[in-house]
PDB file of N, CA, C and O in Angstrom:
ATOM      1  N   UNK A   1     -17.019  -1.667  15.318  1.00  0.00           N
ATOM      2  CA  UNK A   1     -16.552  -0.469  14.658  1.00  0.00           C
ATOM      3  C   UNK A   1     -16.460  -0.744  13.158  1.00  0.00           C
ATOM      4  O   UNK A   1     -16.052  -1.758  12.592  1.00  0.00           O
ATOM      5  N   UNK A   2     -16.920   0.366  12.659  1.00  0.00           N
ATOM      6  CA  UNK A   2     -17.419   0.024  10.587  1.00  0.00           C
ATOM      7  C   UNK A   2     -15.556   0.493  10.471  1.00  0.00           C
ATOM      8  O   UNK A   2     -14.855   1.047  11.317  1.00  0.00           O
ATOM      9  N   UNK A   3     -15.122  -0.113   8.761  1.00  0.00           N
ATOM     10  CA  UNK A   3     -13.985   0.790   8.381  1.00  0.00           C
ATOM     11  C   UNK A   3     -14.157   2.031   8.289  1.00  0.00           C
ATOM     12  O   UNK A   3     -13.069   2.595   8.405  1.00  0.00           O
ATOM     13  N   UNK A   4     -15.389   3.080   8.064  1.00  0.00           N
ATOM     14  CA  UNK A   4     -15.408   4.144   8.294  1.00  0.00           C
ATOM     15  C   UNK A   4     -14.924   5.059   9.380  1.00  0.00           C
ATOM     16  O   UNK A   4     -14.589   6.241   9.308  1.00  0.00           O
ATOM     17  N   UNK A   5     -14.970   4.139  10.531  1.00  0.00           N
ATOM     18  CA  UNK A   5     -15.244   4.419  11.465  1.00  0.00           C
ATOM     19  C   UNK A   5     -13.454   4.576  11.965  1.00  0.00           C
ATOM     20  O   UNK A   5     -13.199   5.423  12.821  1.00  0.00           O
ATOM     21  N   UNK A   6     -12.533   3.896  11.499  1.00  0.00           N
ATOM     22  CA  UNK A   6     -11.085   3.772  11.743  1.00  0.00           C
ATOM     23  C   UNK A   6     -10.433   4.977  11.489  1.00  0.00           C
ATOM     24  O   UNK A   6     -10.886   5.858  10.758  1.00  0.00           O
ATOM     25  N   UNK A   7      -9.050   5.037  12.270  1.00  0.00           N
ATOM     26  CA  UNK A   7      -8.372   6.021  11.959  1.00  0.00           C
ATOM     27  C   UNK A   7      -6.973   4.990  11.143  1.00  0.00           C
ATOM     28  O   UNK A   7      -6.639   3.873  11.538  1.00  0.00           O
ATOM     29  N   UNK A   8      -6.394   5.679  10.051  1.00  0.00           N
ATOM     30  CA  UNK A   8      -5.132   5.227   9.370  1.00  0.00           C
ATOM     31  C   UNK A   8      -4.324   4.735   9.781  1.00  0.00           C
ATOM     32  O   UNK A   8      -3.481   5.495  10.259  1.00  0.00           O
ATOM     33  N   UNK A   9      -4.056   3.379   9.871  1.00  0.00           N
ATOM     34  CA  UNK A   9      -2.602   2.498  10.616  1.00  0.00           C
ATOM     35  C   UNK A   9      -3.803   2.020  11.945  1.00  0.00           C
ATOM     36  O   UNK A   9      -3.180   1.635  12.935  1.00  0.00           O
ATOM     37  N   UNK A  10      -5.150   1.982  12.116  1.00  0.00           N
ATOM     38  CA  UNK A  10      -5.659   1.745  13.338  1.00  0.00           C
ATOM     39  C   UNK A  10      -6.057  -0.223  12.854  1.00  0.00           C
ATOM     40  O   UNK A  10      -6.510  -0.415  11.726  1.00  0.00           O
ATOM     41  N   UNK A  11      -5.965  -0.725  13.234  1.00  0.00           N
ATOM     42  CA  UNK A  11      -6.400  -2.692  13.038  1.00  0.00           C
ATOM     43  C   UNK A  11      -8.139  -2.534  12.945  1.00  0.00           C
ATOM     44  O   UNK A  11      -8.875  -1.668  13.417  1.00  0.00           O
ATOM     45  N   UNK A  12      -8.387  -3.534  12.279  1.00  0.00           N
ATOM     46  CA  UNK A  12      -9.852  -3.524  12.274  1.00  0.00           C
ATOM     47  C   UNK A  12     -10.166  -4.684  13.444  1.00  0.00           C
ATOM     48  O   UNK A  12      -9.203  -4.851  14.192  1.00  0.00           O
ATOM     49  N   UNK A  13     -11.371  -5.541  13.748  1.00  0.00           N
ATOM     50  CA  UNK A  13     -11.356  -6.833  14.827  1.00  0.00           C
ATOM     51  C   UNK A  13     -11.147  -7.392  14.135  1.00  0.00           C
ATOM     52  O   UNK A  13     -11.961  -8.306  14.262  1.00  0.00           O
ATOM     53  N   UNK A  14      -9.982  -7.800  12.524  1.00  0.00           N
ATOM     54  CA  UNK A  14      -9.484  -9.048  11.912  1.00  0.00           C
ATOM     55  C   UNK A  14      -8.529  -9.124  13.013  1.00  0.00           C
ATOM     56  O   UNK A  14      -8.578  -8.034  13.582  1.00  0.00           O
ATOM     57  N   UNK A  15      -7.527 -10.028  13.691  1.00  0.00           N
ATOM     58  CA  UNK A  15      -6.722  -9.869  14.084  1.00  0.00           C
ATOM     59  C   UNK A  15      -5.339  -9.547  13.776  1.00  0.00           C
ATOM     60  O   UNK A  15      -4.498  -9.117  14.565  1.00  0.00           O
ATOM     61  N   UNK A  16      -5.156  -9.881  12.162  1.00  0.00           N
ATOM     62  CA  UNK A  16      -4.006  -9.721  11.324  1.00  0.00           C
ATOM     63  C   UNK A  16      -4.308  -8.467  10.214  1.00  0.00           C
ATOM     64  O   UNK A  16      -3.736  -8.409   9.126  1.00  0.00           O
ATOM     65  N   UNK A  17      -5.025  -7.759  10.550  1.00  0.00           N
ATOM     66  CA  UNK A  17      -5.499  -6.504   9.797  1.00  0.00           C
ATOM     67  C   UNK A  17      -4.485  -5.729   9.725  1.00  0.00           C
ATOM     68  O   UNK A  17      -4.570  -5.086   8.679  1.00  0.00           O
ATOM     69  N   UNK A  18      -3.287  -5.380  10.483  1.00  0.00           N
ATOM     70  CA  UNK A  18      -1.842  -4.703   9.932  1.00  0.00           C
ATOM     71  C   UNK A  18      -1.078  -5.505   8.771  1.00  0.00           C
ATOM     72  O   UNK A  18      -0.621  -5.116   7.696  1.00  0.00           O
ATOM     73  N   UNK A  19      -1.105  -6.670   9.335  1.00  0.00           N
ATOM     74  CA  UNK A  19      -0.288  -7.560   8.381  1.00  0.00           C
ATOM     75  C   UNK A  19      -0.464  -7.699   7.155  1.00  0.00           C
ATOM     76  O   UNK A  19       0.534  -8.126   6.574  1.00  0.00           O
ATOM     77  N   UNK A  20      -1.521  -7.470   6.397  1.00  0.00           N
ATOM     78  CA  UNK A  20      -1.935  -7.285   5.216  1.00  0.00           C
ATOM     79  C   UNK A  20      -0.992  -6.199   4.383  1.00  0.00           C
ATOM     80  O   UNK A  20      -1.042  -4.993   4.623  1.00  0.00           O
ATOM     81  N   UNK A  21      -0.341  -6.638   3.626  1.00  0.00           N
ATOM     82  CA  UNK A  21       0.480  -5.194   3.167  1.00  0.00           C
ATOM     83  C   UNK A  21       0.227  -5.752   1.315  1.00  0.00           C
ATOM     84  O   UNK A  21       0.358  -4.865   0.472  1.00  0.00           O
ATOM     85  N   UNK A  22      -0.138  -7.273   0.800  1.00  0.00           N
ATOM     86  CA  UNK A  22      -0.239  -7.184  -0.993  1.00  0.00           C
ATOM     87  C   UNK A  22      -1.472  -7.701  -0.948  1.00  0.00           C
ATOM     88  O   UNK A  22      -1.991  -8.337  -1.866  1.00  0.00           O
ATOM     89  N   UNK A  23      -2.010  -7.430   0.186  1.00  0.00           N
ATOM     90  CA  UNK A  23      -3.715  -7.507  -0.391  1.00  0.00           C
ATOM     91  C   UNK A  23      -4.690  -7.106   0.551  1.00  0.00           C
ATOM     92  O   UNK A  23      -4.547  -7.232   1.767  1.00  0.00           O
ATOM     93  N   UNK A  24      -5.745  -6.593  -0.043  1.00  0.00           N
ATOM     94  CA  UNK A  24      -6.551  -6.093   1.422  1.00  0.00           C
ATOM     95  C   UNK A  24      -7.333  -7.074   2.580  1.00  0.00           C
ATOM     96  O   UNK A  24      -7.549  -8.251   2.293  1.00  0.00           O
ATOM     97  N   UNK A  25      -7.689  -6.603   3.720  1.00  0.00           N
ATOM     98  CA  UNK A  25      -7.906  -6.709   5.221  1.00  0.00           C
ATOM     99  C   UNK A  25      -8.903  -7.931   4.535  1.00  0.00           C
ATOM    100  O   UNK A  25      -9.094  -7.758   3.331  1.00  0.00           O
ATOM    101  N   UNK A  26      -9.540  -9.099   5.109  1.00  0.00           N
ATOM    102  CA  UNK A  26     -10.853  -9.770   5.290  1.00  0.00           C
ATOM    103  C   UNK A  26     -11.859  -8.809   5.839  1.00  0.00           C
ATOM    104  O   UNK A  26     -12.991  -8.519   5.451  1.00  0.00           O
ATOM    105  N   UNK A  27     -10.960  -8.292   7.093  1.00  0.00           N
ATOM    106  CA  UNK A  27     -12.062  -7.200   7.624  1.00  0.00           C
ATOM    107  C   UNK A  27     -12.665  -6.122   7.128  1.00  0.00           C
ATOM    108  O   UNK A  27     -13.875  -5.907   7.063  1.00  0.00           O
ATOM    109  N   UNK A  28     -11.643  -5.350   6.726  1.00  0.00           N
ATOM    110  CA  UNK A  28     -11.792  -3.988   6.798  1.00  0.00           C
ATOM    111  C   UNK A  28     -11.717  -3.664   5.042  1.00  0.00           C
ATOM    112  O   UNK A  28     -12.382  -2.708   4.645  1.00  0.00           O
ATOM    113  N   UNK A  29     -10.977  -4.398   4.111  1.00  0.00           N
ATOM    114  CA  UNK A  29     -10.821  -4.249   2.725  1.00  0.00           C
ATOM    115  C   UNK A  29      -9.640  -3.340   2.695  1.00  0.00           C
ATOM    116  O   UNK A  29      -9.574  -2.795   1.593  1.00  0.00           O
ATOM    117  N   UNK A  30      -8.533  -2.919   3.628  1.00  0.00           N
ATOM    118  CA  UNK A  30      -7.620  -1.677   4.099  1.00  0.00           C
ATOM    119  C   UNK A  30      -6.351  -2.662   3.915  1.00  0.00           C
ATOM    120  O   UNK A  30      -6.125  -3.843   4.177  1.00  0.00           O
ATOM    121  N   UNK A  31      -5.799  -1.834   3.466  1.00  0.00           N
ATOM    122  CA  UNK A  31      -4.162  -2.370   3.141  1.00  0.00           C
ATOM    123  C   UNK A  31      -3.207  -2.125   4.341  1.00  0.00           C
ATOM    124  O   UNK A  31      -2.844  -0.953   4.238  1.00  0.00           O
ATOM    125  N   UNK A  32      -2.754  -2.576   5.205  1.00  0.00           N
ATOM    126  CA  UNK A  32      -1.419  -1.907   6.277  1.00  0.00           C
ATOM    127  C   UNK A  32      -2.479  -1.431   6.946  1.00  0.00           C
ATOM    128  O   UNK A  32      -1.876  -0.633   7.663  1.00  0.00           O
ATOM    129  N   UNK A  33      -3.726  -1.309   7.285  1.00  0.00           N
ATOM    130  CA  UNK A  33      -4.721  -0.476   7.712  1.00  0.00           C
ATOM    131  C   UNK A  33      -4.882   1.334   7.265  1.00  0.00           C
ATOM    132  O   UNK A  33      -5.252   2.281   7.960  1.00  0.00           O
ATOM    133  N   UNK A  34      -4.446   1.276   5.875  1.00  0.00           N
ATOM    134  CA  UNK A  34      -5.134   2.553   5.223  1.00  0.00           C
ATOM    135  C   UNK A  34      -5.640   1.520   3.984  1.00  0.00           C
ATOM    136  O   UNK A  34      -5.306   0.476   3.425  1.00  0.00           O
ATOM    137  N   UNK A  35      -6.863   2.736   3.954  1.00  0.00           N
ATOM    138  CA  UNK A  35      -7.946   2.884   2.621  1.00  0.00           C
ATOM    139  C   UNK A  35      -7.211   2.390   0.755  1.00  0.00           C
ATOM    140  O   UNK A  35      -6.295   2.901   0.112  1.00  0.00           O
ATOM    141  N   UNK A  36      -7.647   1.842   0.605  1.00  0.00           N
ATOM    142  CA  UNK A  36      -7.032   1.968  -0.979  1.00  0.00           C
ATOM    143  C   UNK A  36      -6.707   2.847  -1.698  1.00  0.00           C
ATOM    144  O   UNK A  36      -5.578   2.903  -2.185  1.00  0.00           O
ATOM    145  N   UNK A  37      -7.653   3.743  -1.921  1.00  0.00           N
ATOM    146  CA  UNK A  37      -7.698   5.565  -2.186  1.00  0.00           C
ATOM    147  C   UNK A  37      -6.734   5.946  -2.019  1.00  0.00           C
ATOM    148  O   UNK A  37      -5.985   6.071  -2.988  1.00  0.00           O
ATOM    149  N   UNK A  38      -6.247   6.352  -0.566  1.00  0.00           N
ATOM    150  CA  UNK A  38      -5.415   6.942   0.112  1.00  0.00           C
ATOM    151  C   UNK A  38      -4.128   5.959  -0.336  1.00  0.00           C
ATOM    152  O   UNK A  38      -3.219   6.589  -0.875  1.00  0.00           O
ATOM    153  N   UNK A  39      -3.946   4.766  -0.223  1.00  0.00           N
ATOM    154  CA  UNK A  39      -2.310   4.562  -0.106  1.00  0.00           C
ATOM    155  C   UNK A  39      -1.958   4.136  -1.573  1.00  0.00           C
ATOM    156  O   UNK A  39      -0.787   3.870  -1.844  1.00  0.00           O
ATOM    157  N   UNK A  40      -3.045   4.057  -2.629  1.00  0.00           N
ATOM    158  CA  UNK A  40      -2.506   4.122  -3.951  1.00  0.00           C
ATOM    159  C   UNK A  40      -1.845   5.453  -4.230  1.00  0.00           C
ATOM    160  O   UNK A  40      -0.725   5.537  -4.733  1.00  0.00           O
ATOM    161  N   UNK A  41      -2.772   6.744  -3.793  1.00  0.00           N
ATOM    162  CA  UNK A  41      -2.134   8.008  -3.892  1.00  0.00           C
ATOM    163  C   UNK A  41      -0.906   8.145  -3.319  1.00  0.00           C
ATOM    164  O   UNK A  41      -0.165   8.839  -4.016  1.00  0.00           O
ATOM    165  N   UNK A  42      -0.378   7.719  -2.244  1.00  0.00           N
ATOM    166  CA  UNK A  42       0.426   7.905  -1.553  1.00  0.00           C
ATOM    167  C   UNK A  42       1.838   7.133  -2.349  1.00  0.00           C
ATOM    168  O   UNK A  42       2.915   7.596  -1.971  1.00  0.00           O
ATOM    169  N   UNK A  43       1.895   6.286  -3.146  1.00  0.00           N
ATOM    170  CA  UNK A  43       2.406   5.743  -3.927  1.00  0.00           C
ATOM    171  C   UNK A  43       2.670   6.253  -5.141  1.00  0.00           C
ATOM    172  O   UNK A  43       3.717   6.005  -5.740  1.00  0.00           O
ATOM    173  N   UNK A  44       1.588   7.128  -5.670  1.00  0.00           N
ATOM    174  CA  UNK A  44       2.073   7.931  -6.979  1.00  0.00           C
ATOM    175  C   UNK A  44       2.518   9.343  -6.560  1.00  0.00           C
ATOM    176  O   UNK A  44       3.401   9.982  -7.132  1.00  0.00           O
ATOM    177  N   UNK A  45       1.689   9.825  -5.322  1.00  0.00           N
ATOM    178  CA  UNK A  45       2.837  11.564  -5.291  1.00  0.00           C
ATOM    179  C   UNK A  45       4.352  11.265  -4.814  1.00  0.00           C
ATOM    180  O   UNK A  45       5.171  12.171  -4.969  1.00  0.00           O
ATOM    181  N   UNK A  46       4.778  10.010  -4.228  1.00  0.00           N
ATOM    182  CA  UNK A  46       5.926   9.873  -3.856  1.00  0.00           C
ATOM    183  C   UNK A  46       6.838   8.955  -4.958  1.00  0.00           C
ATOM    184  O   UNK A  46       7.788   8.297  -4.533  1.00  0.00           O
ATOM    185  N   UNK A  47       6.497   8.954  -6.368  1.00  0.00           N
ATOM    186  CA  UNK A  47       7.506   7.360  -7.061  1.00  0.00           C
ATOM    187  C   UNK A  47       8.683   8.468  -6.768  1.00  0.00           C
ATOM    188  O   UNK A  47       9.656   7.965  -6.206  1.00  0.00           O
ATOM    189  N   UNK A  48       8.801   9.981  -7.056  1.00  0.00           N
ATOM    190  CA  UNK A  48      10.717   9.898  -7.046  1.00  0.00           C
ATOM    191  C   UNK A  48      11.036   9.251  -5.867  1.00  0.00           C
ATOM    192  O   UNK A  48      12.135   8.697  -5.868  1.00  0.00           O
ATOM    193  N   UNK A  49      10.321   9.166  -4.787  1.00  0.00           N
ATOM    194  CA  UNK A  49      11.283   8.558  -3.862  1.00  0.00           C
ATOM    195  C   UNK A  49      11.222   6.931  -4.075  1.00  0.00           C
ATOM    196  O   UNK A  49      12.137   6.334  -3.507  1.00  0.00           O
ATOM    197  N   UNK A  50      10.266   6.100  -4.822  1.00  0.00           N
ATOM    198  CA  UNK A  50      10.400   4.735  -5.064  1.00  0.00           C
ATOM    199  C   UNK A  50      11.669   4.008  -5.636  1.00  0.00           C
ATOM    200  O   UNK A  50      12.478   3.131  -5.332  1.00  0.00           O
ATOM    201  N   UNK A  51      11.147   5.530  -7.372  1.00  0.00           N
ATOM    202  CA  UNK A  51      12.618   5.172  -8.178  1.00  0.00           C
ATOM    203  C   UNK A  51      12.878   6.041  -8.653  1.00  0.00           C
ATOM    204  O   UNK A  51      12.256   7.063  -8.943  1.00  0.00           O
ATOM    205  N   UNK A  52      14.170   5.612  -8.831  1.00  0.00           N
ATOM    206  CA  UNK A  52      15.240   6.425  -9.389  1.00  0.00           C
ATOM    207  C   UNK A  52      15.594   7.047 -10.791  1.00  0.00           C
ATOM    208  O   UNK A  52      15.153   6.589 -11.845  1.00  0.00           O
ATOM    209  N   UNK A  53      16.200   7.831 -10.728  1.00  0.00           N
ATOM    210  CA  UNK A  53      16.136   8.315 -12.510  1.00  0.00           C
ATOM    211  C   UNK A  53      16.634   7.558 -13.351  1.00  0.00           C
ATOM    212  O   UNK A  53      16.303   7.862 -14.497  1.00  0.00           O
ATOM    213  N   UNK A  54      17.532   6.381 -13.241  1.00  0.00           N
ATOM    214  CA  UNK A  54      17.389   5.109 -13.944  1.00  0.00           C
ATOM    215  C   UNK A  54      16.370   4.152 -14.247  1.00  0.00           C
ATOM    216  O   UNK A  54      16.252   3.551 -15.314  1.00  0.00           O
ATOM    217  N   UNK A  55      15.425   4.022 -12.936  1.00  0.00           N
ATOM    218  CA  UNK A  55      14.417   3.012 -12.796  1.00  0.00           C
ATOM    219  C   UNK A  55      14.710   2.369 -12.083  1.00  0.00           C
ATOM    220  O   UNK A  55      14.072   1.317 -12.141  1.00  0.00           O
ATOM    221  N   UNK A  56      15.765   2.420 -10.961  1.00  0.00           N
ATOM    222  CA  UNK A  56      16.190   1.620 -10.113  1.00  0.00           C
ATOM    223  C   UNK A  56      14.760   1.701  -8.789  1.00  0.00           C
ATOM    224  O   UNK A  56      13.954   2.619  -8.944  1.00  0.00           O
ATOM    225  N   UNK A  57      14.594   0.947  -7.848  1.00  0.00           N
ATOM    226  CA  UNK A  57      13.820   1.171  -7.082  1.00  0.00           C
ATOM    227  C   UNK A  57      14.485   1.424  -5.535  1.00  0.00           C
ATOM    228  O   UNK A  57      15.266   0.594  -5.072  1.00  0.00           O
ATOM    229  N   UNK A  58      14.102   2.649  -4.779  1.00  0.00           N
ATOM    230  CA  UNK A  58      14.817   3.183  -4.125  1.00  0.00           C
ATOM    231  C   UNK A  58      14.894   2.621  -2.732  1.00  0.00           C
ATOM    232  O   UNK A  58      13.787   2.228  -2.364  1.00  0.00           O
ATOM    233  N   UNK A  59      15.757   2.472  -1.923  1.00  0.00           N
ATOM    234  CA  UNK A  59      15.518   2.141  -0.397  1.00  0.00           C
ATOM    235  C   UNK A  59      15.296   0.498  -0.403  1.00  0.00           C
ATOM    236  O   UNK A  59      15.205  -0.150   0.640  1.00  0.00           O
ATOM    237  N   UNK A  60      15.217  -0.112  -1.797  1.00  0.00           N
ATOM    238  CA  UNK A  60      14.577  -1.684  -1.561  1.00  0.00           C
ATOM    239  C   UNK A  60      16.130  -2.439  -1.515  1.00  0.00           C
ATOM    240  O   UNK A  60      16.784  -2.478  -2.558  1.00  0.00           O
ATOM    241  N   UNK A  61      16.615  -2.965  -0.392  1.00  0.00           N
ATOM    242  CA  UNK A  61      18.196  -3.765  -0.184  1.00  0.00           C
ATOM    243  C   UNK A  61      17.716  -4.982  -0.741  1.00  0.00           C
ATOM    244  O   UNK A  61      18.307  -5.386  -1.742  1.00  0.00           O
ATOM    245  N   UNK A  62      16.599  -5.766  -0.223  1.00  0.00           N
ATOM    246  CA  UNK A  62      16.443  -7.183  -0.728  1.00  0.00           C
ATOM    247  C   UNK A  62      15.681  -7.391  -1.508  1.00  0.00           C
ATOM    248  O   UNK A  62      14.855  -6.616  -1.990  1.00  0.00           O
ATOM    249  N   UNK A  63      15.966  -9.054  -1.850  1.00  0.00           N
ATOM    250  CA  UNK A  63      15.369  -9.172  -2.997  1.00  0.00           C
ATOM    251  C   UNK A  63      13.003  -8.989  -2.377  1.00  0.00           C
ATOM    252  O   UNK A  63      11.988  -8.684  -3.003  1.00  0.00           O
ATOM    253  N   UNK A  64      13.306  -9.412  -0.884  1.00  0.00           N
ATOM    254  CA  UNK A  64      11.440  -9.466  -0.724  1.00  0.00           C
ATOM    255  C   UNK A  64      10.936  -7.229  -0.970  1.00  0.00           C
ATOM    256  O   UNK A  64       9.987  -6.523  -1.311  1.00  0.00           O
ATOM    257  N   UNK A  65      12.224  -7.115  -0.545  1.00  0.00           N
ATOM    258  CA  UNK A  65      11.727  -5.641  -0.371  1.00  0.00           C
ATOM    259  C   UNK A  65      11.475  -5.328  -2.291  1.00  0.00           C
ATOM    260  O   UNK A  65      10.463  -4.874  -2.825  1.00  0.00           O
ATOM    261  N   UNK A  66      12.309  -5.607  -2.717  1.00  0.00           N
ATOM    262  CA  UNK A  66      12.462  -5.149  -4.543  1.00  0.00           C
ATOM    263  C   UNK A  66      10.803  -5.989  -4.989  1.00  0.00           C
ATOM    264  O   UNK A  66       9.987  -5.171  -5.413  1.00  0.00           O
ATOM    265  N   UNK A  67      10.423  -7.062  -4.945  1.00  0.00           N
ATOM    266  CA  UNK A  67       9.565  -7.441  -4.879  1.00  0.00           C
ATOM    267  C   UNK A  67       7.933  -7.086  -4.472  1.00  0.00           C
ATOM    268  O   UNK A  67       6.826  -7.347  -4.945  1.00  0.00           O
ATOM    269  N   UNK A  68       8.511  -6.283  -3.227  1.00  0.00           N
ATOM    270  CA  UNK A  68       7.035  -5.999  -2.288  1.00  0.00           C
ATOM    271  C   UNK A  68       6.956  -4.414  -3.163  1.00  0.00           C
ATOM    272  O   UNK A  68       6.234  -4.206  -4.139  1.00  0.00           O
ATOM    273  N   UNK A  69       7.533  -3.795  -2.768  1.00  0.00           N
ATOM    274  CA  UNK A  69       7.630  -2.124  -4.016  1.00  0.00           C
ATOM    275  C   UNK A  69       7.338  -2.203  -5.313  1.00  0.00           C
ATOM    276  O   UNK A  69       6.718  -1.256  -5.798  1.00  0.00           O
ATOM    277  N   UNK A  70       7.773  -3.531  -6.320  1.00  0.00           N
ATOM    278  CA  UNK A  70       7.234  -3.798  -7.358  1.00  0.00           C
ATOM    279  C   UNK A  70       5.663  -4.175  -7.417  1.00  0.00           C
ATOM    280  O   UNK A  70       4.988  -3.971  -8.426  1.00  0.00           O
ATOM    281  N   UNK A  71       5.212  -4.677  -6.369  1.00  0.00           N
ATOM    282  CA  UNK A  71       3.902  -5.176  -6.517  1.00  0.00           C
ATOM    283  C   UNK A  71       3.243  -3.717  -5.902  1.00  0.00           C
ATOM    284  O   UNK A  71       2.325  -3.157  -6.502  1.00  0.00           O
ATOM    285  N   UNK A  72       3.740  -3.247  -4.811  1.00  0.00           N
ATOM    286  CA  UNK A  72       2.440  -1.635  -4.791  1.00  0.00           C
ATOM    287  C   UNK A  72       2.855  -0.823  -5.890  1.00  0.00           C
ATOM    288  O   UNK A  72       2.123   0.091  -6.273  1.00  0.00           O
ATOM    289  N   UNK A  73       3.803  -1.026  -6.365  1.00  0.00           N
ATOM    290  CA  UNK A  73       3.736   0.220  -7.426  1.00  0.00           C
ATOM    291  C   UNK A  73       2.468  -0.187  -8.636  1.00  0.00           C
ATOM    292  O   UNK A  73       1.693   0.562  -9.231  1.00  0.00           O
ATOM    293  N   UNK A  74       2.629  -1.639  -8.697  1.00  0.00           N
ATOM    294  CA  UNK A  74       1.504  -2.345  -9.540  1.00  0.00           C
ATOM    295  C   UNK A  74       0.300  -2.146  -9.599  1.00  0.00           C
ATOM    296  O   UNK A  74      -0.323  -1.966 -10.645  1.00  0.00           O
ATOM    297  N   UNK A  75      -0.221  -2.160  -8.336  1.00  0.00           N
ATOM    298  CA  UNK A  75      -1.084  -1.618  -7.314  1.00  0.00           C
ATOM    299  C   UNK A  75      -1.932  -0.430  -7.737  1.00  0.00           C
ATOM    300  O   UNK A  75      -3.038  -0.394  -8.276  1.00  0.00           O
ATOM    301  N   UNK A  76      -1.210   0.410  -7.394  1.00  0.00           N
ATOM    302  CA  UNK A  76      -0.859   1.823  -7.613  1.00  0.00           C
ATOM    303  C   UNK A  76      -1.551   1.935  -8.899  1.00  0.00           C
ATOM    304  O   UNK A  76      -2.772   2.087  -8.953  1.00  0.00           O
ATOM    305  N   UNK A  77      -0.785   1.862  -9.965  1.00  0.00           N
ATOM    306  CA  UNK A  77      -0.491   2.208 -11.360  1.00  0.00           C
ATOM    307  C   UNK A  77      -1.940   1.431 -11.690  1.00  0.00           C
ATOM    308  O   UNK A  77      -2.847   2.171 -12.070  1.00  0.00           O
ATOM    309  N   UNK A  78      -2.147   0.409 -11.608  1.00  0.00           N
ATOM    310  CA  UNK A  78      -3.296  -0.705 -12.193  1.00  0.00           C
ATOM    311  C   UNK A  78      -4.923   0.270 -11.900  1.00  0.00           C
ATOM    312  O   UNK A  78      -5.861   0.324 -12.696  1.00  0.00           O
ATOM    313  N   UNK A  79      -4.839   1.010 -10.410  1.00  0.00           N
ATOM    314  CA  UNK A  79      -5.610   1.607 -10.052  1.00  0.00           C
ATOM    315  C   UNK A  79      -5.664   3.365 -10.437  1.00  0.00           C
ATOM    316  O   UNK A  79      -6.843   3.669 -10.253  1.00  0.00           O
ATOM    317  N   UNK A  80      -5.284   3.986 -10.659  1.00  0.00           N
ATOM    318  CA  UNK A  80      -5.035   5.151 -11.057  1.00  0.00           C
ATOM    319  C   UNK A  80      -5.828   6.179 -11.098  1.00  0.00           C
ATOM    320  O   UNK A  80      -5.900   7.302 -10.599  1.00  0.00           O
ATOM    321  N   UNK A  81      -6.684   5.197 -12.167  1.00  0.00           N
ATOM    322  CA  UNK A  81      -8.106   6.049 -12.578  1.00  0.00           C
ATOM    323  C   UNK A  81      -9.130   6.124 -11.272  1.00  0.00           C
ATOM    324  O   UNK A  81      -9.942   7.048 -11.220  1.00  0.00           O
ATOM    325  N   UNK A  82      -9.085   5.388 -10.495  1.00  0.00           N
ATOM    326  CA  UNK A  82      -9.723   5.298  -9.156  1.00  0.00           C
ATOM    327  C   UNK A  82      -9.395   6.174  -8.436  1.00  0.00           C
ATOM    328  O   UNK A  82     -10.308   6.446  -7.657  1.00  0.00           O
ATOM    329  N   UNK A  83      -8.477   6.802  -8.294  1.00  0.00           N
ATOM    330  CA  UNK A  83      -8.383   8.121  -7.713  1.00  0.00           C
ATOM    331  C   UNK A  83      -9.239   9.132  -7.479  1.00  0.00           C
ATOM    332  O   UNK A  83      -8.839  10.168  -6.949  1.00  0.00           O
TER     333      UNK A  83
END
């Protein structure tokens, strides 16, 4: 089965193809098993819910979570124009 061929959140035959969440699949090139496209967007129509009107970052308790949200927002932002 091609990555075309996947549905969103579906594993590619990498076996750790979910697990991928700060860099893409070996297999599939898919982050969490969505497209780059798609979950950079998904990252910029949602920052109010990331952060906060301070700049705080939202929902992240620990320090790996404050960390992992800092790096897709990176992500995100670095890619933009790819949209």
């Amino acid at each position: 089965m091609s990555k075309h061929e996947l549905i969103d959140g579906e594993p590619c035959e990498h076996r750790l193809c979910l697990s991928h969440i700060s860099h893409p699949c070996e297999g599939c090139g898919r982050i969490g098993g969505i497209p780059l496209p798609s979950i950079w967007r998904k990252y910029l129509e949602n920052l109010h819910e990331i952060i906060g009107a301070s700049g705080e970052l939202l929902g992240a308790e620990t320090i790996r979570e404050r960390e992992e949200a800092k790096l897709n927002l990176r992500i995100a932002l670095a890619n933009i124009d790819k949209l």
